[in-house]
Phi, psi and omega in degrees: 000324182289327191296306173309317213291301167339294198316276152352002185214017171290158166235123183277163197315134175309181159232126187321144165289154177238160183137164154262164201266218175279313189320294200306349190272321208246357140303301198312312174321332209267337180261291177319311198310310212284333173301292168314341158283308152328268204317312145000294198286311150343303191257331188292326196262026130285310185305309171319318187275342143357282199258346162295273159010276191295287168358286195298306162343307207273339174283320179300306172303281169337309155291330123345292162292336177325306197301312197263356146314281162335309183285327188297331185265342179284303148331349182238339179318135183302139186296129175098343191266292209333123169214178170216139177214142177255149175191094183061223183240064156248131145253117188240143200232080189237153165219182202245149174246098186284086187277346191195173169199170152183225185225135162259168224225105185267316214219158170289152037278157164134172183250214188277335153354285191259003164258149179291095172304103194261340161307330206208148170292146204238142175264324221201140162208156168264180171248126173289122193062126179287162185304172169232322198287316135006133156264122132268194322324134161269117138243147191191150196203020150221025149266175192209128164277172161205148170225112195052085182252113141270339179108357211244163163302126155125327181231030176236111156020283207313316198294342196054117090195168194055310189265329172225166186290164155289169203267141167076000142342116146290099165257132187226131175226148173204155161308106212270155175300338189278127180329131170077348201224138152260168221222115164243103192257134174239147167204090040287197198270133152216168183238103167277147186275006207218111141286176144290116206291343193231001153085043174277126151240138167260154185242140171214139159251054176106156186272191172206148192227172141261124175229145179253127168247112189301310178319306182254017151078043216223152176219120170265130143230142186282123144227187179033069158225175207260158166259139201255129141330328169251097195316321174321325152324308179236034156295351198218178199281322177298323162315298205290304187267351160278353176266043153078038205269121159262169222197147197212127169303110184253349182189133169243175189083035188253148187283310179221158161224144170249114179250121186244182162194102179261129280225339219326022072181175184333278211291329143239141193312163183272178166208130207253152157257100164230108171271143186239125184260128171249143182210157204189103165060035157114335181246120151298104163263122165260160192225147182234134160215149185218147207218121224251147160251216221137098157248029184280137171280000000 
């Protein structure tokens, strides 16, 4: 029994502690930094080229759509309106905004009704092939018609006379008894001073302007405001919105606008030129777009 009792009250051997020690600790730090430092090395100059990447898109996309705003409306623009002004760091772009066209009924067949008097003021004449772009019946009494807008004194848009109806002209188009043809009634009574060598009449609402101003990087554009003769009137933001213009942001960051425009005659279309600069963190994108202009009156 004593012998049992001995055994049984021996004490067994500790067992080692598990863990690291300091040394081991401060290797491990020391082998992870330099691998995370590799790997660094590794990864940055993809996110970067990333982040470059994306920069550039954005710049690119920003200058773009500005242009193709733009080019929609310089395509729809009344023949003969395209103009440009530079003035400090403003560059201003404005045209008359062409919502329809069609031919008016100069000769017979048809009756006196319905051909476009050019001696005398006239209420109602038709069109050969109807507006299309329209809901009829039209009545409106902030549009304008025009006929043969060449641009010259006597014969420009800009002037409200001879050439377009006056500002607050009653235009009413409806779908004529004749197959194909519309009923254009004015009110009052007016006498355009011009035909058209090719029977254009335009439905127009009015001008649209763009402006860059380089100093606050910003490209606006203005509409449904009143029209002036003198572009110089409506070069600035202040101009625009006391004639009663509404305005809208198409792009920021932008460094410059070039607005260029040649003007070119009966036999070839004009062709305006816009280059556009956008800048961001240091980088720069340009954009170019030209664009034809179609000035047959």
């Amino acid at each position: 029994m004593s012998i049992a009792s001995h055994n049984s009250t021996q004490r067994q051997p500790k067992r080692p502690t598990t863990g690291f020690t300091l040394i081991e600790l401060v290797v491990t730090l020391s082998i992870s930094t330099i691998v995370v430092s590799f790997a660094a090395m590794f990864i940055s100059a993809p996110i970067q080229g990333f982040i470059d990447q994306s920069r550039r898109v954005r710049l690119v996309d920003a200058a773009n759509s500005a242009l193709s705003r733009m080019s929609r409306d310089v395509r729809r623009a009344l023949p003969n309106t395209v103009r440009t002004r530079t003035s400090g760091a403003i560059t201003a772009l404005e045209m008359i905004s062409t919502l329809d066209g069609a031919r008016y009924r100069e000769q017979p067949p048809g009756t006196t009704d319905q051909i476009l008097d050019f001696t005398t003021s006239d209420t109602s004449f038709n069109v050969i092939g109807a507006f299309t772009e329209i809901s009829k019946p039209f009545s409106s009494t902030s549009h304008y018609l025009v006929i043969y807008n060449v641009g010259v004194p006597g014969a420009n848009a800009y002037e409200l006379s001879n050439v377009i109806t006056p500002p607050g002209t009653q235009i009413d188009i409806a779908a004529d008894t004749v197959a194909g043809e519309d009923r254009v009634t004015l009110s009052p009574a007016f006498r355009f001073s011009y035909g058209s060598p090719v029977q254009r009449v335009f439905l127009v609402d009015g001008p649209i302007s763009y402006l860059c101003d380089s100093a606050a990087g910003t490209l606006t554009r203005y509409s449904s405001y009143a029209i002036a003769g003198n572009h110089a009137d409506r070069d600035s933001h202040g101009e625009l919105v006391a004639a009663g213009a509404n305005f809208g942001l198409i792009a920021d960051r932008l460094a410059n606008c070039t607005f260029s425009y040649a003007p070119g005659s009966a036999e070839r279309a004009g062709m305006l030129s816009m280059n556009v600069r956008v800048a961001e963190q240091g980088e720069t994108v340009a954009l170019l777009a030209q664009v034809h202009v179609d000035n047959v009156p």
